[in-house]
OpenMM code with the backbone's topology and positions (N, CA, C; nanometers):
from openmm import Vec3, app, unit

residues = "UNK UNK UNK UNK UNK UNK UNK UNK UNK UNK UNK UNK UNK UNK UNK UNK UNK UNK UNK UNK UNK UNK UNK UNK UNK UNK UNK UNK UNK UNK UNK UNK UNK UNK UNK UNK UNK UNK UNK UNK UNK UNK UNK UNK UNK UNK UNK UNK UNK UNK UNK UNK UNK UNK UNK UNK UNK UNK UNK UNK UNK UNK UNK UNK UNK UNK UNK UNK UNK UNK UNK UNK UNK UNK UNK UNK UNK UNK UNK UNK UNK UNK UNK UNK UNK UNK UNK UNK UNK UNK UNK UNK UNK UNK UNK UNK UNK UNK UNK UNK UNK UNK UNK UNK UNK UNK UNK UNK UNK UNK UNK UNK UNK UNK UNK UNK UNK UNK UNK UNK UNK UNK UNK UNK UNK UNK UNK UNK UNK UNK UNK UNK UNK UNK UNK UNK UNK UNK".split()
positions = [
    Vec3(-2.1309, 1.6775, -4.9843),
    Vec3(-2.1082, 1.5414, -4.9431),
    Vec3(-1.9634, 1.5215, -4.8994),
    Vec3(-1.8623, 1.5822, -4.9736),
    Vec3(-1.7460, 1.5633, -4.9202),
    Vec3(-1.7029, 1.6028, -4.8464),
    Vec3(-1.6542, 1.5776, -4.6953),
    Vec3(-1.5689, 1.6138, -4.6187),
    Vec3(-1.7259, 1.6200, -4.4769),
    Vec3(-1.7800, 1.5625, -4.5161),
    Vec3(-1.9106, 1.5198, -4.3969),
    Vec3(-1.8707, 1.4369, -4.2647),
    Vec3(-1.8118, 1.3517, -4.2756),
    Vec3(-1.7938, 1.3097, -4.2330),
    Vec3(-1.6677, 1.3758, -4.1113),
    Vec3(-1.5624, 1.4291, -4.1108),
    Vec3(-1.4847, 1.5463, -4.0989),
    Vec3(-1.5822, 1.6629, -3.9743),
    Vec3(-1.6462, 1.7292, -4.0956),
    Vec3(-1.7550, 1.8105, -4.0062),
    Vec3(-1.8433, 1.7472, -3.8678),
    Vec3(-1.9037, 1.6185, -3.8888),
    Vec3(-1.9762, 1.5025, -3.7752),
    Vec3(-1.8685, 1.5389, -3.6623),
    Vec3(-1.7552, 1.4628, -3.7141),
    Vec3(-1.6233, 1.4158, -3.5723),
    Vec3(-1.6402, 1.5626, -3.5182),
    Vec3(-1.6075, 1.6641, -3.6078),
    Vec3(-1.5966, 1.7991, -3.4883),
    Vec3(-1.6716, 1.8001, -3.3931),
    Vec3(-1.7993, 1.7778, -3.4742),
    Vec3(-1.9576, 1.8154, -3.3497),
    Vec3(-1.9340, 1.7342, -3.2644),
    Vec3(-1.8893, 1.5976, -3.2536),
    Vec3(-1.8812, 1.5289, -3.1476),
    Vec3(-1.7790, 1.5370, -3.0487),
    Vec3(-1.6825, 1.6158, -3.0802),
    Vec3(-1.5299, 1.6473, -2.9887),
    Vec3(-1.5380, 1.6994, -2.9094),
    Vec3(-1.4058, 1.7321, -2.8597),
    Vec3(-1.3211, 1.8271, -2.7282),
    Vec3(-1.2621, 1.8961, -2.7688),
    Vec3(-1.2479, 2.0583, -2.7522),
    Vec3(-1.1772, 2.0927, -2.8015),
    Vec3(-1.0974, 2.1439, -2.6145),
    Vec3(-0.9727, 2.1642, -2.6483),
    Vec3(-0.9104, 2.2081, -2.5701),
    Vec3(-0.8084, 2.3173, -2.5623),
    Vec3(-0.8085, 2.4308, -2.4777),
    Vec3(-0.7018, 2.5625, -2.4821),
    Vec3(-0.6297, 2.5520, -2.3999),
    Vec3(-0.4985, 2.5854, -2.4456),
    Vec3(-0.3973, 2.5566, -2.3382),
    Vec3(-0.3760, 2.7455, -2.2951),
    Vec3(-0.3978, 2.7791, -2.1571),
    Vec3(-0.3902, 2.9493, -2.1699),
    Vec3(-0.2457, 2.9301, -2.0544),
    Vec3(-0.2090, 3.0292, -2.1141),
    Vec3(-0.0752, 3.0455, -2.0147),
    Vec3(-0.1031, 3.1434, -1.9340),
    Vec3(-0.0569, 3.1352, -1.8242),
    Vec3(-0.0928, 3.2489, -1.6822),
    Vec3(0.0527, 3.3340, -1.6587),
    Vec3(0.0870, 3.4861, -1.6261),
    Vec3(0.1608, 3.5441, -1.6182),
    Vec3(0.2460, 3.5418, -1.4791),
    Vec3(0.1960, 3.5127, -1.3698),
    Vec3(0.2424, 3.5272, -1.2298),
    Vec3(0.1683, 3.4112, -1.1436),
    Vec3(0.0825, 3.3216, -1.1763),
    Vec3(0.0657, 3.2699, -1.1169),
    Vec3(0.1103, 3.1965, -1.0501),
    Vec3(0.0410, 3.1710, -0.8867),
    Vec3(0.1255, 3.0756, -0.7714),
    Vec3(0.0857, 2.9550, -0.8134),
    Vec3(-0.0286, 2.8761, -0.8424),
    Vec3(-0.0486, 2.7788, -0.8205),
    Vec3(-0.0614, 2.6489, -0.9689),
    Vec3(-0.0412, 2.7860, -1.0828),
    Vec3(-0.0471, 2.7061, -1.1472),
    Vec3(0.0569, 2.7970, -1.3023),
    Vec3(0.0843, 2.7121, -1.4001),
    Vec3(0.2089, 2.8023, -1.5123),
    Vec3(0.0692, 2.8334, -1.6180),
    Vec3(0.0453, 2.7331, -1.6211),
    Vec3(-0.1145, 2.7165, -1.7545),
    Vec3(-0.2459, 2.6622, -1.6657),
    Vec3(-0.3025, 2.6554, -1.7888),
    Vec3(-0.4496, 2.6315, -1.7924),
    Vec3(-0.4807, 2.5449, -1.9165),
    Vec3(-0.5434, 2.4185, -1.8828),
    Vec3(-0.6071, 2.3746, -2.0292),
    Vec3(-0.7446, 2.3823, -1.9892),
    Vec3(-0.8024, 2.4361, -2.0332),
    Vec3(-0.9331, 2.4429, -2.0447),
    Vec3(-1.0140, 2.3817, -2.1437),
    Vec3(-1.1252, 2.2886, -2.1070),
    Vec3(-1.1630, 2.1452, -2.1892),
    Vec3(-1.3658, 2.2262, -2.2313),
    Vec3(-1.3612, 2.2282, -2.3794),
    Vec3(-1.5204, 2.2364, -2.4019),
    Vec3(-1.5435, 2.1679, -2.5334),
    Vec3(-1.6593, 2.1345, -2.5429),
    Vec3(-1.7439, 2.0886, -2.6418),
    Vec3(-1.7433, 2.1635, -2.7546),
    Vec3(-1.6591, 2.0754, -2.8766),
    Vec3(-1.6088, 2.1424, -3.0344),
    Vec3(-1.7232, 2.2036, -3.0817),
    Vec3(-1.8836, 2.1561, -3.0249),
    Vec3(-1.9612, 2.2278, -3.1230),
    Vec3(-1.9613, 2.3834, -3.0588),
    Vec3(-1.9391, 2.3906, -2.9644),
    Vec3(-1.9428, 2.5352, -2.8999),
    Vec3(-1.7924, 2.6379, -2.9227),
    Vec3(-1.7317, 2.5953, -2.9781),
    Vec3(-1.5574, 2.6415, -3.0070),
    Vec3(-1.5899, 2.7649, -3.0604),
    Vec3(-1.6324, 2.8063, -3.1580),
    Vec3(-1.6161, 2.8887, -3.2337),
    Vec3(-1.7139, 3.0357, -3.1207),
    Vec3(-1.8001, 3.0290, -3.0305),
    Vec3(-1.8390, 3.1093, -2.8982),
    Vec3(-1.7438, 3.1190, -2.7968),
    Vec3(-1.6759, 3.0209, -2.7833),
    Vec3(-1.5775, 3.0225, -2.6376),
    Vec3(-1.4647, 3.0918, -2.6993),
    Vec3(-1.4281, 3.0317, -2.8247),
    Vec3(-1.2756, 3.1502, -2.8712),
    Vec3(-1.2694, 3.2635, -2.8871),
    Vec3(-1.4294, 3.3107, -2.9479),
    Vec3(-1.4648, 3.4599, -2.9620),
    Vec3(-1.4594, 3.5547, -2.8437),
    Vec3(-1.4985, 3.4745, -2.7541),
    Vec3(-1.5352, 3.5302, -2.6069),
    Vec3(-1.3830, 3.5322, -2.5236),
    Vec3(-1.3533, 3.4715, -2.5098),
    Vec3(-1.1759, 3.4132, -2.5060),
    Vec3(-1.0689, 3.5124, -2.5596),
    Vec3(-1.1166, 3.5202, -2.6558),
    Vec3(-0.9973, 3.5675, -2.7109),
    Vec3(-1.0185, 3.7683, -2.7087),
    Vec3(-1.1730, 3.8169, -2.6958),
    Vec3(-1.1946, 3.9243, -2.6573),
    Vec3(-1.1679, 3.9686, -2.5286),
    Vec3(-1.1958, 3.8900, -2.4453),
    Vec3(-1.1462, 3.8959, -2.2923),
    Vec3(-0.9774, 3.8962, -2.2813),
    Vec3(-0.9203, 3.8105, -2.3758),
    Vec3(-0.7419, 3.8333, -2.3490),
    Vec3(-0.7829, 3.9485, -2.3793),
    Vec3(-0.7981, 4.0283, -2.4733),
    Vec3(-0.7308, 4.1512, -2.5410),
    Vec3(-0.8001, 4.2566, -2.4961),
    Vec3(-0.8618, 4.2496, -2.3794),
    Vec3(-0.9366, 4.3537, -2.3183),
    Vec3(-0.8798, 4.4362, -2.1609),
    Vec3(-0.8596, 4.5336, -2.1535),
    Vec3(-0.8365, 4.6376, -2.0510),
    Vec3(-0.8275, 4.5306, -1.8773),
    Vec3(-0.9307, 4.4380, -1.9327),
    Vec3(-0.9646, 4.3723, -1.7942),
    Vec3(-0.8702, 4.2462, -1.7635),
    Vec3(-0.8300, 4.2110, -1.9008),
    Vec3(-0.7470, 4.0952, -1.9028),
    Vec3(-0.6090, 4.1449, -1.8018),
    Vec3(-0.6055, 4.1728, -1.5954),
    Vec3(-0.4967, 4.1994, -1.5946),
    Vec3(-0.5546, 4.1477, -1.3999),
    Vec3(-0.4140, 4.0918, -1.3788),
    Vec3(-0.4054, 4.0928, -1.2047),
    Vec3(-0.5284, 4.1069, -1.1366),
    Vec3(-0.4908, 4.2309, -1.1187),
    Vec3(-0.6166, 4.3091, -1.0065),
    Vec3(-0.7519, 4.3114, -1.0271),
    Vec3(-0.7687, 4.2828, -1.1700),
    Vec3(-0.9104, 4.2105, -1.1953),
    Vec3(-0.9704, 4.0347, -1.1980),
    Vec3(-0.8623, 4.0183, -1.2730),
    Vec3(-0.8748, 3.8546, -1.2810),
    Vec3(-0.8297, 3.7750, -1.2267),
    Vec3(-0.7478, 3.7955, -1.0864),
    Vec3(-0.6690, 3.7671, -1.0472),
    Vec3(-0.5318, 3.6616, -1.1025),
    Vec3(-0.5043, 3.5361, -1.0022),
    Vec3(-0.3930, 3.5046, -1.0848),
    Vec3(-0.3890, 3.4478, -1.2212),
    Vec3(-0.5067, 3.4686, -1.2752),
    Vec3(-0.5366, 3.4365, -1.4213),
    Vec3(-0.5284, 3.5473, -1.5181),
    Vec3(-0.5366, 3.6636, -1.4562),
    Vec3(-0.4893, 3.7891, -1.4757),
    Vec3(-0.3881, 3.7961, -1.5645),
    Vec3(-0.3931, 3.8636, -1.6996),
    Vec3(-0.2671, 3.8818, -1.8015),
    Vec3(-0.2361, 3.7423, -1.8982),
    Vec3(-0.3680, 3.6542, -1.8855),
    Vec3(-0.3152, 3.5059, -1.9864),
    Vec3(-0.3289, 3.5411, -2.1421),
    Vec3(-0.2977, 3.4414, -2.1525),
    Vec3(-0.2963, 3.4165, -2.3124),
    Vec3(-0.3625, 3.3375, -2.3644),
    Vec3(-0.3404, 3.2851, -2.4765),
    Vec3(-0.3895, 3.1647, -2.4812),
    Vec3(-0.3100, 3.1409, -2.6191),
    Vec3(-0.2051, 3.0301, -2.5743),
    Vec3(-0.1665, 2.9591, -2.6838),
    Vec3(-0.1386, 2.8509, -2.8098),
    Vec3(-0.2419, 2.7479, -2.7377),
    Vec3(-0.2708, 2.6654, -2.8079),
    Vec3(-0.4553, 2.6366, -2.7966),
    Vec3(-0.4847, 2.5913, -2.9540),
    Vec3(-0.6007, 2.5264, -2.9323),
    Vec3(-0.5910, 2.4428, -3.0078),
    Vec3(-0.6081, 2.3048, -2.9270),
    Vec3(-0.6468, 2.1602, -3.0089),
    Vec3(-0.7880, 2.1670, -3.0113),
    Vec3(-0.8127, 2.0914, -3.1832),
    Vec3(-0.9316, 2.1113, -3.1966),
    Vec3(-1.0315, 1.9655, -3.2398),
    Vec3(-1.1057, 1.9606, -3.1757),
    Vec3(-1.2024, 1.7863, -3.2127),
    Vec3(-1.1123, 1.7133, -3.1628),
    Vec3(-1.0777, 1.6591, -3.0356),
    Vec3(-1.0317, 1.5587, -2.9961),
    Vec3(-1.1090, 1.4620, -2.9781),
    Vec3(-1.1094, 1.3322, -3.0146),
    Vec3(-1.2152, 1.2395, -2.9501),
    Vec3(-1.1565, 1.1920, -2.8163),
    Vec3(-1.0694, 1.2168, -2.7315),
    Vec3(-1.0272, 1.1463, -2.6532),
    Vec3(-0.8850, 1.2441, -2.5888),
    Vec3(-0.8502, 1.2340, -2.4860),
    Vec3(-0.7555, 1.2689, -2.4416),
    Vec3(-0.7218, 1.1725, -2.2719),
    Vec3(-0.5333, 1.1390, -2.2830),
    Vec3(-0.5753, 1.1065, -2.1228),
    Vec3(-0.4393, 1.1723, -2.0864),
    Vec3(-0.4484, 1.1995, -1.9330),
    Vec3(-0.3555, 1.2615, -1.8486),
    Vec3(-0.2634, 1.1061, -1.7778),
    Vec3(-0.1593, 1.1325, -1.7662),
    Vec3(-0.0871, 1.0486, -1.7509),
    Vec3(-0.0054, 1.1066, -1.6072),
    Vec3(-0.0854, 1.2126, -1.5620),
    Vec3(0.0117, 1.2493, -1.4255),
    Vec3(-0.0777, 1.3128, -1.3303),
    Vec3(-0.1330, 1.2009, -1.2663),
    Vec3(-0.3029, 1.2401, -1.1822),
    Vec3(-0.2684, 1.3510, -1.0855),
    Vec3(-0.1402, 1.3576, -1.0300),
    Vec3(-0.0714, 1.4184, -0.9237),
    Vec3(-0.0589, 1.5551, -0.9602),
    Vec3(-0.0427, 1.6182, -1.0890),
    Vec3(0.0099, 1.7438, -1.1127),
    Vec3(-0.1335, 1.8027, -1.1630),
    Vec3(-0.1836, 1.8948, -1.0926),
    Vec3(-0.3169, 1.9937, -1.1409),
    Vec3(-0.3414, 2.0169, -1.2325),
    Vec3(-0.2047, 2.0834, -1.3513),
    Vec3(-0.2057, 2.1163, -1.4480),
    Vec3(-0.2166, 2.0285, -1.5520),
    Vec3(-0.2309, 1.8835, -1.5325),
    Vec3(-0.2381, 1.7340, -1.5695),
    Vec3(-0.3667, 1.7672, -1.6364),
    Vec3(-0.4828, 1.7952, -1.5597),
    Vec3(-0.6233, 1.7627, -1.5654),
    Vec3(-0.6913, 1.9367, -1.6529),
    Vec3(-0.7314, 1.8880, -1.7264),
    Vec3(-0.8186, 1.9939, -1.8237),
    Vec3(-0.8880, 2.0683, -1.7536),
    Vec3(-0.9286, 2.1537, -1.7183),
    Vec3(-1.0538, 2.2714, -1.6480),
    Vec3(-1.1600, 2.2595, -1.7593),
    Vec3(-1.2507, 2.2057, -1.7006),
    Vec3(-1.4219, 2.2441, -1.7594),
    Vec3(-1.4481, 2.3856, -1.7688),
    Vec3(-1.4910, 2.4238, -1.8990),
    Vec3(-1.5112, 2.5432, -1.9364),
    Vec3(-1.6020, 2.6179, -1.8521),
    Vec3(-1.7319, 2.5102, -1.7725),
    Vec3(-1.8083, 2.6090, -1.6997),
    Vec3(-1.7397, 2.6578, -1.5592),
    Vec3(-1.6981, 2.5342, -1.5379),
    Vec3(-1.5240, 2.5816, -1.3854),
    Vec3(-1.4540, 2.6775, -1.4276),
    Vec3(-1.4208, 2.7050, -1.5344),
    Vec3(-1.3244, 2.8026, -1.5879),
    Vec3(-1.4086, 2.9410, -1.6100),
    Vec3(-1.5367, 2.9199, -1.6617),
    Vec3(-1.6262, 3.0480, -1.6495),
    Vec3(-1.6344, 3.1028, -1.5129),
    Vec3(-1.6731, 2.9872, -1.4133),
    Vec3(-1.7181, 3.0743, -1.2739),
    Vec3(-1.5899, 3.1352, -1.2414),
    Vec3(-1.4541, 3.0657, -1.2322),
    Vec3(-1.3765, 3.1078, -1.1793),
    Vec3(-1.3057, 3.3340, -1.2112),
    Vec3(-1.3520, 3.2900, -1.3614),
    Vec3(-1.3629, 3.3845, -1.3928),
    Vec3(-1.4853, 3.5910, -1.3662),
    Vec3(-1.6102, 3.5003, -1.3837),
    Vec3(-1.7333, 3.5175, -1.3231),
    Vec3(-1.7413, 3.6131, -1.1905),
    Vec3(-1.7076, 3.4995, -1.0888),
    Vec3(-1.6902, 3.5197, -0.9536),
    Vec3(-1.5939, 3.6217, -0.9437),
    Vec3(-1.5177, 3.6707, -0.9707),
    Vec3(-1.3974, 3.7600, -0.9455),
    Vec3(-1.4972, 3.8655, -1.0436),
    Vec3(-1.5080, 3.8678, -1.1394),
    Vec3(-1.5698, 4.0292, -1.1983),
    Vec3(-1.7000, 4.0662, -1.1560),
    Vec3(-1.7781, 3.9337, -1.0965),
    Vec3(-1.8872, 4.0090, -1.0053),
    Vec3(-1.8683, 4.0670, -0.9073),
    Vec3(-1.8029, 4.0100, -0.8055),
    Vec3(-1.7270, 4.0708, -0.7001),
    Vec3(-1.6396, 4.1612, -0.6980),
    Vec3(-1.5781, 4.2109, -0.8187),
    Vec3(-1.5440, 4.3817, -0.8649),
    Vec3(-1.6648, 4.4495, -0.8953),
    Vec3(-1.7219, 4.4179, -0.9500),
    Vec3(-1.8802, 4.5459, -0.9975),
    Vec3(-1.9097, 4.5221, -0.8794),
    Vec3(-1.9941, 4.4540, -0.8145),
    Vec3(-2.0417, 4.4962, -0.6670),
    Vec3(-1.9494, 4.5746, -0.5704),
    Vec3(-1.8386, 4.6065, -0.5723),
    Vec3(-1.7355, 4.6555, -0.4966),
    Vec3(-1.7445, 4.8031, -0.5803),
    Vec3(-1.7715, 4.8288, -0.7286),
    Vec3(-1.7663, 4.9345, -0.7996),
    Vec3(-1.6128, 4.9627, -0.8640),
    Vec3(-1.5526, 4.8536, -0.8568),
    Vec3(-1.3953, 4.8624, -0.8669),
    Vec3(-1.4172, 4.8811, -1.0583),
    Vec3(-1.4640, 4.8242, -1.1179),
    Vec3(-1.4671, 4.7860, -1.2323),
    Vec3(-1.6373, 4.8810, -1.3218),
    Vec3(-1.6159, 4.9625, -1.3515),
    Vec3(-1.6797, 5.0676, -1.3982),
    Vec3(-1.8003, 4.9945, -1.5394),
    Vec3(-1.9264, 5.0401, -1.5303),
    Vec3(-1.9689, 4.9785, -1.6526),
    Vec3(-1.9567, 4.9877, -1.7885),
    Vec3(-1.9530, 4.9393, -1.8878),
    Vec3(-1.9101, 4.9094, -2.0296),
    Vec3(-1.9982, 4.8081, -2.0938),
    Vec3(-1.9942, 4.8002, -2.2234),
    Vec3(-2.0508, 4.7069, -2.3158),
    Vec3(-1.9450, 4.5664, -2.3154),
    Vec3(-1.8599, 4.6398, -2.3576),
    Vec3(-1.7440, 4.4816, -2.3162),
    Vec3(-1.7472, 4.3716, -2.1838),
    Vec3(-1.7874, 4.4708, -2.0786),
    Vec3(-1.7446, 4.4010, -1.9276),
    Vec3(-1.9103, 4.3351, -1.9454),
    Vec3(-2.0301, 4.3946, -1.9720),
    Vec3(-2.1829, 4.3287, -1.9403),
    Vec3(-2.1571, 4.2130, -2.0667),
    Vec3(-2.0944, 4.2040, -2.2247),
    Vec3(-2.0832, 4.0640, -2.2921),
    Vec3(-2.0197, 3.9854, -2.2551),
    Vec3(-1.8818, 4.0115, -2.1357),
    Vec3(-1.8524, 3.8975, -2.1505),
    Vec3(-1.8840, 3.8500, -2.0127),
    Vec3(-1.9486, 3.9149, -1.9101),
    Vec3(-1.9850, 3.8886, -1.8051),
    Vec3(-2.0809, 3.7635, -1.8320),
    Vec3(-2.2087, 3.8679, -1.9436),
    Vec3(-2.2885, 3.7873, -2.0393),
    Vec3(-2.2551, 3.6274, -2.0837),
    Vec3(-2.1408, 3.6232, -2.1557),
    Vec3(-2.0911, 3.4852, -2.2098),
    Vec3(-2.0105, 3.4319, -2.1012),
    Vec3(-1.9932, 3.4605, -1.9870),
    Vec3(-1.9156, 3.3608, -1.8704),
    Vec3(-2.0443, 3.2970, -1.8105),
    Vec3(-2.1321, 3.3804, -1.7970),
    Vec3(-2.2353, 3.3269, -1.7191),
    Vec3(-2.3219, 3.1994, -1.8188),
    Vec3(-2.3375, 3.2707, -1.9420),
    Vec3(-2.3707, 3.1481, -1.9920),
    Vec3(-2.3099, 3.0179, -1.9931),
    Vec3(-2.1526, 3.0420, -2.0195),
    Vec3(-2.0727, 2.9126, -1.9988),
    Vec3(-2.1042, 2.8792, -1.9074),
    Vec3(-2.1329, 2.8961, -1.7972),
    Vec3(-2.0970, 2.8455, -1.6341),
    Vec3(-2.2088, 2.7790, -1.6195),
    Vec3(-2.3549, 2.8184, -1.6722),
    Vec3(-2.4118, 2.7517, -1.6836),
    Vec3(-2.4994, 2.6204, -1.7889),
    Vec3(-2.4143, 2.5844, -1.9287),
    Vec3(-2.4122, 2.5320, -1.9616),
    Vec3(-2.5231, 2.5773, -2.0793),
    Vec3(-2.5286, 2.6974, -2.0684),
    Vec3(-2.6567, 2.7368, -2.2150),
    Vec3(-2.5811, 2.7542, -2.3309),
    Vec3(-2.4416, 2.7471, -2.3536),
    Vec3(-2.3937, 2.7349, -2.4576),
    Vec3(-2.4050, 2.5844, -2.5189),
    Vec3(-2.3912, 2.5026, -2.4363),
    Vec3(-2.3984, 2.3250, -2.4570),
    Vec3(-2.5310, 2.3298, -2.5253),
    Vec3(-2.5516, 2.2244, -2.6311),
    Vec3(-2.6696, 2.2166, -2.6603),
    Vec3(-2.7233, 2.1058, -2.5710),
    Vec3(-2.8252, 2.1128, -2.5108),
    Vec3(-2.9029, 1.9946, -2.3981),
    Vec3(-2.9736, 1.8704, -2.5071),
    Vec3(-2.9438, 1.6986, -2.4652),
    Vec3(-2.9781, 1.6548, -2.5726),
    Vec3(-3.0569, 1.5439, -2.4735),
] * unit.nanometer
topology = app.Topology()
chain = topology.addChain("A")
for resn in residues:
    res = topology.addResidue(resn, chain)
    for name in ("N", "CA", "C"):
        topology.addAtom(name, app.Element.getBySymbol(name[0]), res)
């Protein structure tokens, strides 16, 4: 009973990652915006992909080599106060999947990127993000 209430607010939140980018032109970070009940899949997946062989340039392009340094967690609310600056506005996790997605499909079809168990899970868990089968449908 205690701390129920606590647990509810999560399920209903935002959670948000702030990933930092190494060389990028167009942008320094990334906040990337998903649904708290799904957090604990996107960080796993997230955080295996930083620390993986692939996490670099020539694969991921300018997202290539991030990090990820912050995660706020259960937000009920957030607002941007600077409509003008890109980096203002949160990236939707499934925008943030394809973007990702799209670039490592387009290495395996090229053959640039060799097969593995790592590259088919998280290919696996982008695609699901992107298409929203991690969200529960209500």
């Amino acid at each position: 009973m205690f701390g129920f209430g606590k647990k509810a607010k999560k399920l209903d939140g935002i959670d948000i990652l702030i990933i930092k980018t190494i060389e990028a032109k167009n942008r320094n970070f990334y906040q990337v915006a998903f649904p708290s009940v799904v957090a604990n899949d996107v960080m796993s997946m997230l955080q295996k992909l930083e620390k993986s062989k692939i996490n670099q340039q020539e694969f991921l392009g300018e997202i290539g080599g991030f990090r990820i340094v912050t995660h706020l967690e259960a937000l009920t609310s957030y607002n941007v106060l600077d409509d003008a600056d890109m980096e203002a506005q949160p990236v939707q996790i499934a925008d943030f999947a394809n973007i990702l997605l799209r670039r490592l499909e387009a290495l395996a079809e090229s053959g640039k990127l060799g097969e593995s168990e790592e590259l088919a899970f998280i290919m696996g868990e982008l695609t699901m993000l992107r298409d929203g089968s991690f969200v529960p449908q209500e």
